[in-house]
N, C-alpha and C positions, 0 to 999 in steps of 0.2 A: 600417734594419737594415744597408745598407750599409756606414755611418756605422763601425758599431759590430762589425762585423765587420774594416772596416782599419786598428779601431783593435787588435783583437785581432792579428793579422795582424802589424803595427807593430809590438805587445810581441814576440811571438815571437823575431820576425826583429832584435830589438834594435835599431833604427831610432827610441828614443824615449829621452831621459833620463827621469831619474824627475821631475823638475819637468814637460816636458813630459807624461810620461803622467799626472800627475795634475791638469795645466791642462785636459784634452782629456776625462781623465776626467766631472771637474765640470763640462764643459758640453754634458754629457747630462742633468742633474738638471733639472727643473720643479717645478710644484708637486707632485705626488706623486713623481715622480722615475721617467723609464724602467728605470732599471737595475729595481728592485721590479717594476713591471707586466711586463716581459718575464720574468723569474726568475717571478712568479706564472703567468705565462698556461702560461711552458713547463711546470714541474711540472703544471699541472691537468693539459695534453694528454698529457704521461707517465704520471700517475697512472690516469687513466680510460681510456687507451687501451691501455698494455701493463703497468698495474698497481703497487699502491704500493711491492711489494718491488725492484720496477726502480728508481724514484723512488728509492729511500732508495740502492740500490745507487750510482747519479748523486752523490748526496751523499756518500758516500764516497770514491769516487774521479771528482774533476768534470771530468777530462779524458773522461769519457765521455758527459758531460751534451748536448753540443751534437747527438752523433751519433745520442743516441738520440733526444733530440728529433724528429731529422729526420724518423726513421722512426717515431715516431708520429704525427707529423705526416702522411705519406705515408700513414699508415694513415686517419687524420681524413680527410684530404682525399680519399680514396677514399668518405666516406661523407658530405660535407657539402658544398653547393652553393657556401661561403665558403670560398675555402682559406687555407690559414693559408699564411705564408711559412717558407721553409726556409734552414736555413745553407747556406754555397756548402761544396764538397769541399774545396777550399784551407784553409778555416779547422778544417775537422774533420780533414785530413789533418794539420797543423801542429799540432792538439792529440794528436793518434793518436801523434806521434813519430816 
């Protein structure tokens, strides 16, 4: 997750041609491919923890996808002996504007 938060991080901060963000992109993909399992596991934790009209809200405007994850997250992990891992403030500040 680290990974893939300085690669977020990276874009923002314009620190990346576009050859290299899509070298760096591609070698997060396996056989299923992380990008999908991370994007699925976040929505389930959004959907079932603070609901699908937030969920869909996320999808409309995705600068707000990571943060709220967190905090359903933080809500999750308040109720589950497994905690889920959470975005760092940096990368949700830098999506925040």
């Amino acid at each position: 997750m680290k990974k893939v938060e300085q690669f977020f991080l990276d874009i923002l901060g314009n620190k990346l041609t576009e050859d290299q963000i899509q070298k760096t992109a591609f070698s997060f993909f396996g056989i299923q491919g992380p990008w999908y399992t991370v994007g699925w596991k976040m929505s389930v934790v959004i959907e079932k923890t603070v609901g699908r009209a937030k969920l869909i809200e996320c999808f409309c405007d995705q600068r707000k996808l990571l943060e709220t994850y967190n905090e359903a997250a933080a809500k999750y992990n308040g109720t589950s002996a497994k905690a889920l891992p959470r975005w760092s403030k940096s990368i949700v500040d830098a999506l925040r504007g």
